[in-house]
C-alpha positions as CSV (number, residue, x, y, z in Angstrom):
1,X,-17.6,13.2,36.5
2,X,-13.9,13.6,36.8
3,X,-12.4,11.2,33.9
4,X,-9.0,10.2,33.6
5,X,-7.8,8.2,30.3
6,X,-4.6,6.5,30.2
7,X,-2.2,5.0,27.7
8,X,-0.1,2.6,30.1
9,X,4.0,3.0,30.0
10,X,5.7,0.2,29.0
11,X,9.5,-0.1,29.5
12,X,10.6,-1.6,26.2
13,X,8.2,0.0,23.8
14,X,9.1,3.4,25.8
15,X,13.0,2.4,24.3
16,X,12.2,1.6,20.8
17,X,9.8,4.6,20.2
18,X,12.3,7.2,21.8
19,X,15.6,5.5,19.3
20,X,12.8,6.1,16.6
21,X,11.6,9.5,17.3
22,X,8.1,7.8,16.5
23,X,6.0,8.5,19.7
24,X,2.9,9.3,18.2
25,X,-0.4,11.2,19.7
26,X,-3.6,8.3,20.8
27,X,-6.0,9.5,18.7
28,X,-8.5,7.0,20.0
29,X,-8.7,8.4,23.7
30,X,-8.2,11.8,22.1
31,X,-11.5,11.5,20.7
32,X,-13.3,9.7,23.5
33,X,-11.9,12.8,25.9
34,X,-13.9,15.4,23.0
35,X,-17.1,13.7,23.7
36,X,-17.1,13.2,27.1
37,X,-15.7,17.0,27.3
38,X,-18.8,18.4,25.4
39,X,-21.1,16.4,27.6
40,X,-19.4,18.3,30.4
41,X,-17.4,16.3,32.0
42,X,-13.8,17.0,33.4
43,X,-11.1,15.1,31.6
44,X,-7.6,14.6,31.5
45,X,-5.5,11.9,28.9
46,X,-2.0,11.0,30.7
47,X,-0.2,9.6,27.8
48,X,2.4,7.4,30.6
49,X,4.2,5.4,27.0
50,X,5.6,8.9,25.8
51,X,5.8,10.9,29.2
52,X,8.1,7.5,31.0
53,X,5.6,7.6,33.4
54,X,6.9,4.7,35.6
55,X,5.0,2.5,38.1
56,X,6.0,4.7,41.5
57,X,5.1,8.2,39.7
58,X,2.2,6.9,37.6
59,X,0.5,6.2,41.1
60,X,1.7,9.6,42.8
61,X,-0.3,11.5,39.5
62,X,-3.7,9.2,40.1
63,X,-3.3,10.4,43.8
64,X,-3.3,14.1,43.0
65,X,-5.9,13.4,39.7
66,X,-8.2,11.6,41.7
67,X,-10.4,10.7,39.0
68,X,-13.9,9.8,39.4
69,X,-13.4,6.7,36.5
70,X,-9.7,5.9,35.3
71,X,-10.0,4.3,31.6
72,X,-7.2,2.3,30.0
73,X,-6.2,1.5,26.2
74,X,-4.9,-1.8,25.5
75,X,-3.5,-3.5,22.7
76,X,-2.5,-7.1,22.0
77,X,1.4,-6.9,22.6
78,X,1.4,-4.4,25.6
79,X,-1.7,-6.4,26.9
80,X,0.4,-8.0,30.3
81,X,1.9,-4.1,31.3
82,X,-1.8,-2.8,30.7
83,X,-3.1,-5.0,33.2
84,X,-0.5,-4.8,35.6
85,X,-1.5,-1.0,35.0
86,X,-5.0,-1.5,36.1
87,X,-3.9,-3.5,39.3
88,X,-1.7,-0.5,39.8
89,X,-4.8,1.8,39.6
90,X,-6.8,-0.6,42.3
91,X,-4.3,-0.6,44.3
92,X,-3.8,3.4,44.4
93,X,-7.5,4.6,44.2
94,X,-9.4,1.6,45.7
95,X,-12.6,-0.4,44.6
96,X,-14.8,2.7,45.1
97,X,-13.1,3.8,41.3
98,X,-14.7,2.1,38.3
99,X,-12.0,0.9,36.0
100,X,-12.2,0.5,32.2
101,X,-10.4,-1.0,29.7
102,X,-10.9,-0.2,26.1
103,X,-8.8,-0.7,22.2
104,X,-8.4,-3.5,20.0
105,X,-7.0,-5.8,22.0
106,X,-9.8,-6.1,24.7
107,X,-12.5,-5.5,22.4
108,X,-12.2,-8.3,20.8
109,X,-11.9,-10.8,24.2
110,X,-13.6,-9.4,26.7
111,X,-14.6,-12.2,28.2
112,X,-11.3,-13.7,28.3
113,X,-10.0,-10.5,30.1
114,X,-12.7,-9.9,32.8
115,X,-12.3,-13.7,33.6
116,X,-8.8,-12.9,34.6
117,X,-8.5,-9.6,35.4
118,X,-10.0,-8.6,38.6
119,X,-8.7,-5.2,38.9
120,X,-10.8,-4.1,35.4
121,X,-14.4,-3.6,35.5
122,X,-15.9,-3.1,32.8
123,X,-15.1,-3.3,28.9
124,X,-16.0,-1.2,25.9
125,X,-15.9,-3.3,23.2
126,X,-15.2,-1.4,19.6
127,X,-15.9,2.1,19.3
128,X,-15.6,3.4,22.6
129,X,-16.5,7.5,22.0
130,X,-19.8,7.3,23.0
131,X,-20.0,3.9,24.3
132,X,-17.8,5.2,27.1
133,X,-20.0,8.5,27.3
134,X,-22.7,6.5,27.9
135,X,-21.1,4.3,30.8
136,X,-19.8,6.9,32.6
137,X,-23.4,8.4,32.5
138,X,-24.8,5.5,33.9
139,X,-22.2,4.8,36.3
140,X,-22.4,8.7,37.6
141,X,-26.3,7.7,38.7
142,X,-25.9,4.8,39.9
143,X,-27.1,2.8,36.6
144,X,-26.9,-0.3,35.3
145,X,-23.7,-0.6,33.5
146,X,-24.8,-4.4,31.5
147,X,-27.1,-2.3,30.0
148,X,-24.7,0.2,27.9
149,X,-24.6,-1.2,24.2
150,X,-21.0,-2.3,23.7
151,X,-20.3,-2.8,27.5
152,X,-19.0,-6.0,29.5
153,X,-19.2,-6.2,32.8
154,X,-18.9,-8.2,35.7
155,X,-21.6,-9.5,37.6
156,X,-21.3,-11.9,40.4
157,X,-18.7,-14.9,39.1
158,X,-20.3,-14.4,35.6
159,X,-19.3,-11.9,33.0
160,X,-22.2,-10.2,31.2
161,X,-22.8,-7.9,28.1
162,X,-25.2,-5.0,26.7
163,X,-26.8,-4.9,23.2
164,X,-24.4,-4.8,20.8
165,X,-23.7,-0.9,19.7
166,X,-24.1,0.1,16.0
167,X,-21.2,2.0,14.5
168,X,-21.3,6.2,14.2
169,X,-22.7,6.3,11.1
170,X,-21.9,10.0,10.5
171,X,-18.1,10.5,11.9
172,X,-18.2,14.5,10.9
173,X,-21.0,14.8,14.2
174,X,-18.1,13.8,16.5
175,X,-16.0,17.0,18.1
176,X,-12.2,16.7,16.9
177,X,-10.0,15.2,19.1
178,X,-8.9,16.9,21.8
179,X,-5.6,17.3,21.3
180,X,-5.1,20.3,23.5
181,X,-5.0,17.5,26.5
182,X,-2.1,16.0,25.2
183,X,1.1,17.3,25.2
184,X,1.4,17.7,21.3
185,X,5.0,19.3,21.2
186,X,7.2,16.1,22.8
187,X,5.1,13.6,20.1
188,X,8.5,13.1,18.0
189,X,7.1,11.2,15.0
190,X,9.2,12.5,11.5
191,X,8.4,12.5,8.6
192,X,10.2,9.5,6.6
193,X,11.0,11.7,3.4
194,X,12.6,15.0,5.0
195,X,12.8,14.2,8.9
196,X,9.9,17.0,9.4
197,X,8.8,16.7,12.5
198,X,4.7,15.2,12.2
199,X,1.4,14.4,13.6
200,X,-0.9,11.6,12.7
201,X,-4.7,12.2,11.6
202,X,-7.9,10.0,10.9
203,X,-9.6,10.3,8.1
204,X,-12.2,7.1,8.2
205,X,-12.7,3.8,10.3
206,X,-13.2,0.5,9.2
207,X,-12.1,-1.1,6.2
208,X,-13.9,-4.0,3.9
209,X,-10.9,-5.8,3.1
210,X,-10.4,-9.6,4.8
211,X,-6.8,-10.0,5.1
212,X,-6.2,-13.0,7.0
213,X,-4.0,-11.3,9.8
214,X,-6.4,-8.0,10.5
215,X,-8.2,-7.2,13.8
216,X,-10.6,-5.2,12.1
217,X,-13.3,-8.2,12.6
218,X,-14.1,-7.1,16.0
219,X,-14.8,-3.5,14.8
220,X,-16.3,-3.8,11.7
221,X,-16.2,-4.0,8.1
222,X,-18.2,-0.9,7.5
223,X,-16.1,2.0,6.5
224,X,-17.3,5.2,7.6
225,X,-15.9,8.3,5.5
226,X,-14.9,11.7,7.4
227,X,-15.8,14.5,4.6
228,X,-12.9,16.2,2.8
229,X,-14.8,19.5,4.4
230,X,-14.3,17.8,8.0
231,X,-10.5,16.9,7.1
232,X,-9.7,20.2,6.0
233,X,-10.8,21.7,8.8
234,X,-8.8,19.1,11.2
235,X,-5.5,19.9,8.8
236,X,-5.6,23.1,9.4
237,X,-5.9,23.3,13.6
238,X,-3.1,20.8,13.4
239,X,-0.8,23.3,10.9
240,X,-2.2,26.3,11.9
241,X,-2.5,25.8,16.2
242,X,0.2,23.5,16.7
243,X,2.9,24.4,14.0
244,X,3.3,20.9,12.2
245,X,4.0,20.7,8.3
246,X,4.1,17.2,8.3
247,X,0.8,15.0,8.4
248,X,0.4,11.1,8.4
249,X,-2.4,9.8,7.6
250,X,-2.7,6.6,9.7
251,X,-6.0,4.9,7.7
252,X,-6.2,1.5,7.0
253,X,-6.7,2.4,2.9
254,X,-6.8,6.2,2.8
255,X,-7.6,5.9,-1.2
256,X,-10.4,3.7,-0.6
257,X,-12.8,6.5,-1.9
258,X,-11.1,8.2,-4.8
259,X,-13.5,10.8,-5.6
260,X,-13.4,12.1,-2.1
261,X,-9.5,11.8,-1.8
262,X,-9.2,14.2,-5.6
263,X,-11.3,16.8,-3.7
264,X,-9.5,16.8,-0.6
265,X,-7.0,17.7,-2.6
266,X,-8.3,20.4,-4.4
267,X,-9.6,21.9,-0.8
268,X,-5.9,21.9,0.3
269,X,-4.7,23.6,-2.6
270,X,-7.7,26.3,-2.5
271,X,-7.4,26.5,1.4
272,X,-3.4,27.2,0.6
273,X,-2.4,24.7,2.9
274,X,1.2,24.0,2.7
275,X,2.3,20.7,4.2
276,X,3.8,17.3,3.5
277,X,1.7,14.6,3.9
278,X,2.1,10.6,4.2
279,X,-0.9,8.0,3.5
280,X,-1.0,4.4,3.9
281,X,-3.5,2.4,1.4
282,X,-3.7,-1.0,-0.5
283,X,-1.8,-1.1,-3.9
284,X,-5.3,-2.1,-5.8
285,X,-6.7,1.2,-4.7
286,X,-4.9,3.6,-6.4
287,X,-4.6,5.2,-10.1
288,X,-1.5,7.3,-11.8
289,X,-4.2,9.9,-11.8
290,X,-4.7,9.8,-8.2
291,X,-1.1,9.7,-8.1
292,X,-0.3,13.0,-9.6
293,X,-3.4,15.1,-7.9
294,X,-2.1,13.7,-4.0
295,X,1.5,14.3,-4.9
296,X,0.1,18.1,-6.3
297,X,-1.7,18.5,-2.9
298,X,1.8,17.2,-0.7
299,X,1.6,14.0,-1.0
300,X,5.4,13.7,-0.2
301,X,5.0,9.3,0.6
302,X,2.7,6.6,0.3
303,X,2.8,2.7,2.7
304,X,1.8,-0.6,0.9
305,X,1.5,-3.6,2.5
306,X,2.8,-5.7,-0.5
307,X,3.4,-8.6,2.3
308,X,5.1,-11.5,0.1
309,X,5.6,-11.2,-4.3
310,X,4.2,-15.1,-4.3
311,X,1.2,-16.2,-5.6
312,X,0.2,-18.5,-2.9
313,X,1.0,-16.6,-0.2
314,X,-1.0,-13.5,-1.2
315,X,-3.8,-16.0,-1.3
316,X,-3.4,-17.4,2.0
317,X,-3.0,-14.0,3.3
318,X,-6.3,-13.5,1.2
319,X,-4.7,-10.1,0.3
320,X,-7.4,-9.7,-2.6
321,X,-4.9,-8.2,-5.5
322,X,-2.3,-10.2,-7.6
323,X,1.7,-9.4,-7.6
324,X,1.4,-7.1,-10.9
325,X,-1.1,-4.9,-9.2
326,X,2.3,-4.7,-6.6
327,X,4.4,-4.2,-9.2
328,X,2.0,-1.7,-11.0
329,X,1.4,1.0,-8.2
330,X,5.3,1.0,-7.5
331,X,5.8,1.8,-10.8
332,X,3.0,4.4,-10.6
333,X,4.1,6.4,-7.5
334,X,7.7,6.3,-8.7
335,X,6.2,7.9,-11.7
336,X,4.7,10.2,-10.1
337,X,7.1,11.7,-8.1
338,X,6.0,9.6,-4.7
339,X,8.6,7.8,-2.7
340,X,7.2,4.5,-2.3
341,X,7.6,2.4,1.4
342,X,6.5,-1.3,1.9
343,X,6.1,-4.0,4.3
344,X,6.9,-7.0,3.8
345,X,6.0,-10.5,5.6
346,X,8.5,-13.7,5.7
347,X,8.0,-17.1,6.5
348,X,4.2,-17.7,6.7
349,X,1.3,-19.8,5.4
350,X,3.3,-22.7,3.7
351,X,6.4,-21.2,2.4
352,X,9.3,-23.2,1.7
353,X,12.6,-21.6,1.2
354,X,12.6,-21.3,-2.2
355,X,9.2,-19.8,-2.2
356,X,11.1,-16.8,-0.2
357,X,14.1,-16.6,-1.9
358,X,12.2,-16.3,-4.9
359,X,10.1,-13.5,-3.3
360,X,12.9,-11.7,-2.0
361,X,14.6,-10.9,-5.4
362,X,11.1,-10.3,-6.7
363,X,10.9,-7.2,-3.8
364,X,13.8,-6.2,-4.3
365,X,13.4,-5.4,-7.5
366,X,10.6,-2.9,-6.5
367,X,12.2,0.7,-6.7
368,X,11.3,1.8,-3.2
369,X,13.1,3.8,-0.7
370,X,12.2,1.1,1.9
371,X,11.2,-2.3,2.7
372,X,10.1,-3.4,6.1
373,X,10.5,-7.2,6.2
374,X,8.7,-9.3,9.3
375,X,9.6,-12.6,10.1
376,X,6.1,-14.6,10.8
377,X,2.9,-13.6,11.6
378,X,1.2,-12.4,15.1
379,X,-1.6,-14.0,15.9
380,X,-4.0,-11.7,17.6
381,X,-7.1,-12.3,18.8
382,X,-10.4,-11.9,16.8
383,X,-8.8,-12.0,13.5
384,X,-9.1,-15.2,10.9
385,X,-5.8,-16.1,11.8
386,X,-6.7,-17.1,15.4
387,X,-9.0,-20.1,14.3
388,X,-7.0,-20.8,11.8
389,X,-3.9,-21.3,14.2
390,X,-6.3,-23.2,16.3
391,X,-6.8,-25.3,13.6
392,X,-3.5,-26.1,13.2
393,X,-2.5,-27.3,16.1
394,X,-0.4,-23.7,16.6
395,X,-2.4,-22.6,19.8
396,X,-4.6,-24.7,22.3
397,X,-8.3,-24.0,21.7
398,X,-8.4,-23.1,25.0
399,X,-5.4,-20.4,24.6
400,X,-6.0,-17.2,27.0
401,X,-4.3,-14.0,25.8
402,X,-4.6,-12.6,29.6
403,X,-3.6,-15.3,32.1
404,X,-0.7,-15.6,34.3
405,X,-0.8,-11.4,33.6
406,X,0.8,-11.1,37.0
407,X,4.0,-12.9,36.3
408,X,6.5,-9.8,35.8
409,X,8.5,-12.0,33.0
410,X,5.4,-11.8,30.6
411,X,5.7,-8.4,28.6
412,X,6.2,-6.7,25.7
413,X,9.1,-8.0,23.0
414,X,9.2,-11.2,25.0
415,X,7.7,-13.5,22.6
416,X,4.4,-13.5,24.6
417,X,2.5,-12.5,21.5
418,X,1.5,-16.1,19.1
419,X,3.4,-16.2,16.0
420,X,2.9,-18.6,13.0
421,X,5.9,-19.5,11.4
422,X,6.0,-21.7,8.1
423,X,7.1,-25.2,9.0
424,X,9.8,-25.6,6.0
425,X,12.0,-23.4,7.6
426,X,13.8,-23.1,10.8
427,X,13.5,-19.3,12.6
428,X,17.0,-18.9,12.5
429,X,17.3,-19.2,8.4
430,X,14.0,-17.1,8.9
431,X,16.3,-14.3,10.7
432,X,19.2,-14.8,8.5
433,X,17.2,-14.3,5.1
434,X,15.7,-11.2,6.8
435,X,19.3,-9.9,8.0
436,X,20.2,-10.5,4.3
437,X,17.3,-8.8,2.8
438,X,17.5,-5.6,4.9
439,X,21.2,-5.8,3.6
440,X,20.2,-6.2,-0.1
441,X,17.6,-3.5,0.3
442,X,19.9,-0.8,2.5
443,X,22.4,-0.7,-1.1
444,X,19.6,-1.2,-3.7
445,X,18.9,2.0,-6.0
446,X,20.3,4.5,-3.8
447,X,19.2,8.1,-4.6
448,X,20.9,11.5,-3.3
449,X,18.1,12.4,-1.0
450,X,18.0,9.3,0.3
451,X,21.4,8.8,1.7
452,X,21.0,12.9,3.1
453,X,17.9,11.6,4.6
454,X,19.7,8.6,6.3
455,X,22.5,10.2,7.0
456,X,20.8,12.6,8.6
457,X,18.5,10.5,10.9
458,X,22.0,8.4,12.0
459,X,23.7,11.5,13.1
460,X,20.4,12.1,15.3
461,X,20.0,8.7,16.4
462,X,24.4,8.4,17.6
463,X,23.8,12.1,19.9
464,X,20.4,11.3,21.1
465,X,20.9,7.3,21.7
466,X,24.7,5.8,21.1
467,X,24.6,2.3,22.8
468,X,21.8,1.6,20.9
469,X,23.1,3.6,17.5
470,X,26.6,1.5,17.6
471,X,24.8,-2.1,18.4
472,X,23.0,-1.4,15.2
473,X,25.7,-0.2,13.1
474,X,27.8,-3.3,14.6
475,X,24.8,-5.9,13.7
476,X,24.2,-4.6,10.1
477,X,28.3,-4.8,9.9
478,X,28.2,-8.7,10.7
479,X,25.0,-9.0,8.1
480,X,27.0,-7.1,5.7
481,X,30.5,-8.7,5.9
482,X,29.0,-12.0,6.4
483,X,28.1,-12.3,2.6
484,X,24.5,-12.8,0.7
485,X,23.3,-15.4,-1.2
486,X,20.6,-12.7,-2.1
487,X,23.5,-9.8,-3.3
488,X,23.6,-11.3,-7.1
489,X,21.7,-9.4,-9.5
490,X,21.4,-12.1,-11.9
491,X,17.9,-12.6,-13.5
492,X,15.6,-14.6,-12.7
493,X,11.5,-16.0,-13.4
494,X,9.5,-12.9,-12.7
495,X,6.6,-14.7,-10.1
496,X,3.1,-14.3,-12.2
497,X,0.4,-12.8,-10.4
């Protein structure tokens, strides 16, 4: 079968990732296309979000494609543009073309999407590489596609499902994705530290944590482990075949497995791999140890979610690990020569606004080179928030995440994803405090090679994009001017863990 496997455009996300040079390759249809290729079937990934593929010429390539099955990714905030996408590809190729949708955000309502999405056809819920294999089988003789583990389908008025499919238990068996369908040199993600130019890489799936806000319920708990033998391999067709000496590791906890992180460190040093690399974990994951051998092997930055410095909130979060553990890896990757990077949530659970105030001087005490504050908390579906929310009176029990798709005004960046906000405090002192922190945090500890760095990155950003460039400059200006009740250094109660 001929396969075609789309990540849809969408206008406003499009915008944002070009001002941030932080288009990055979909490593999820990547490696559904290496599977399906070494079955032996003809595939092609049109990556429409980085390539501007707008609606007119999006249907002019499906013409002269013609694919045999079109499958779509979707994800909770570009949900409405996804399935205006799939209407698109009805509409261009005809009923006679199977259609389906795959990714987090229709994996974990499926039902919700087929019941009001006529233009999809079929689901794959979670893991879609062989999953999607096995559909496409089926649908190429004629087969039954309710039967597939891990499929939806429709059948008559009714929706209707397969067994549900087992993870891969043993990720090194699947083919690496293929990234030779993609068009690997216009991916403009950078790395933070030096402005390298990047890729992204996956070491595991799954993680075991149960952070209140995570959609990693409707994949699974179960972490599965690539082998540092496998990753090494990986590394070096991304250095060596396409030229990058930056890698980001986008895993949930990369150090969740120490022993096998130490030796995929010595394998890069003995394979004489030189390359800067950034990883993402949780702060109660990590040693100084650990530390030192990843910053030895290129380890150039590491991503916490340290998400609030109270107490309380952690726990409603159910984070699992206390404020000092935030305060204690800081300290360790600063020690060991790591630039540090965290995100940071405002205005959730129960928070009054001296419970963020508080917070906020507690973060910015942290000595990191960044600190990305959120106001409120998306609620997505499948994850513990969603009942919760419910719960609360903050969405209907009867919420859908995919009607009224069709109504042009419902799209990305335009509030049409559920937020929780704390009740104690309006969203506009919610957006001020933020202005202020970003402020606070922009002037705190500045090193040498970080004002290069972002100095640097503004002269890119005022040639490649100056409207947007000089609106940014002019809003940090008003923050800046406009005073902060957060500028004062003066002490205060460290929050316990």
């Amino acid at each position: 079968m001929k396969v075609l496997l789309a990540n849809p455009f969408v206008e406003r996300m499009h915008q944002e990732l070009a001002y941030a040079e932080n288009f990055r390759p979909p490593l999820g249809l990547a490696y559904c296309a290496a599977l399906l290729e070494r079955a032996g079937h003809a595939v092609e990934i049109h990556d429409a979000l980085l390539l501007g593929t707008r609606p007119d010429a999006f249907a002019r390539m499906l013409r002269r494609a013609k694919p045999d099955v079109v499958g779509l990714s979707i994800y909770s905030p570009t949900r409405y543009e996804s399935f205006r996408t799939a209407q698109l590809v009805r509409d261009t190729l005809g009923p006679s073309v199977p259609i389906v949708a795959g990714g987090p955000h229709v994996s974990a309502v499926p039902e919700d999407t087929l019941a009001h999405v006529e233009a999809i056809d079929h689901v794959v819920a979670g893991e879609g590489d062989e999953a999607l294999l096995e559909l496409c089988e089926v649908l190429a003789r004629g087969g039954d596609a309710s039967a597939v583990p891990g499929v939806w389908t429709r059948r008559g008025e009714g929706v209707v499902s397969g067994p549900v499919r087992p993870n891969i238990p043993d990720l090194d068996a699947l083919p690496k994705p293929a990234r030779h369908l993609l068009p690997m040199t216009r991916y403009g993600t950078r790395m933070p530290s030096t402005m390298r130019a990047a890729t992204t890489l996956l070491t595991s799936r799954g993680c075991p944590a149960r952070c209140t806000f995570c959609t990693r319920d409707w994949f699974s708990r179960e972490t599965r482990l690539h082998s540092p033998e496998y990753i090494v391999d990986e590394l070096e067709e991304v250095i060596g075949r396409w030229g990058f000496r930056g890698v980001i590791f986008q895993d949930d906890t990369f150090t969740l497995n120490k022993k096998r992180i130490a030796r995929l460190c010595d394998l890069i040093e003995e394979r004489k791999l030189r390359f800067e690399w950034l990883a993402t974990t949780r702060v109660d994951c990590l040693t100084l140890d650990l530390l030192k051998r990843m910053r030895s092997a290129g380890c150039r930055v590491v991503t916490f979610g340290a998400e609030s410095m109270n107490p309380e909130t952690l726990r409603w979060l159910h984070k699992g690990f206390t404020v000092e553990q935030v305060r204690r890896a800081v300290d360790w990757a600063n020690e060991a020569g790591v630039t540090v990077r965290c995100s940071y949530l405002m205005g959730i659970g129960d928070e009054t606004e001296e419970d963020l105030r508080r917070s906020i001087r507690e973060a910015r005490a942290l000595k990191v080179s960044k600190l990305k504050a959120n106001v409120g908390l998306s609620i997505y579906p499948g994850t513990p928030l969603h009942p919760m929310a419910v719960a609360a009176g903050v969405l209907p029990a009867d919420y859908s995440f995919a009607e009224g798709w069709r109504d042009e005004r419902r799209r990305y960046g335009n509030g049409e994803t559920p937020r929780w906000y704390t009740p104690h405090v309006p969203l506009e002192r919610l957006l001020e405090l933020r202005r202020e922190t970003e402020v606070n945090v922009l002037f705190t500890r500045p090193s040498l090679d970080l004002v290069r760095h972002r100095a640097r990155k503004f002269a890119k950003r005022l040639v490649r994009h100056p409207g947007e460039t000089v609106r940014h400059v002019a809003q940090f200006a008003r923050a800046a001017l406009g005073g902060s009740s957060l500028r004062s250094d003066d002490a205060s109660p460290r929050v316990g863990p």
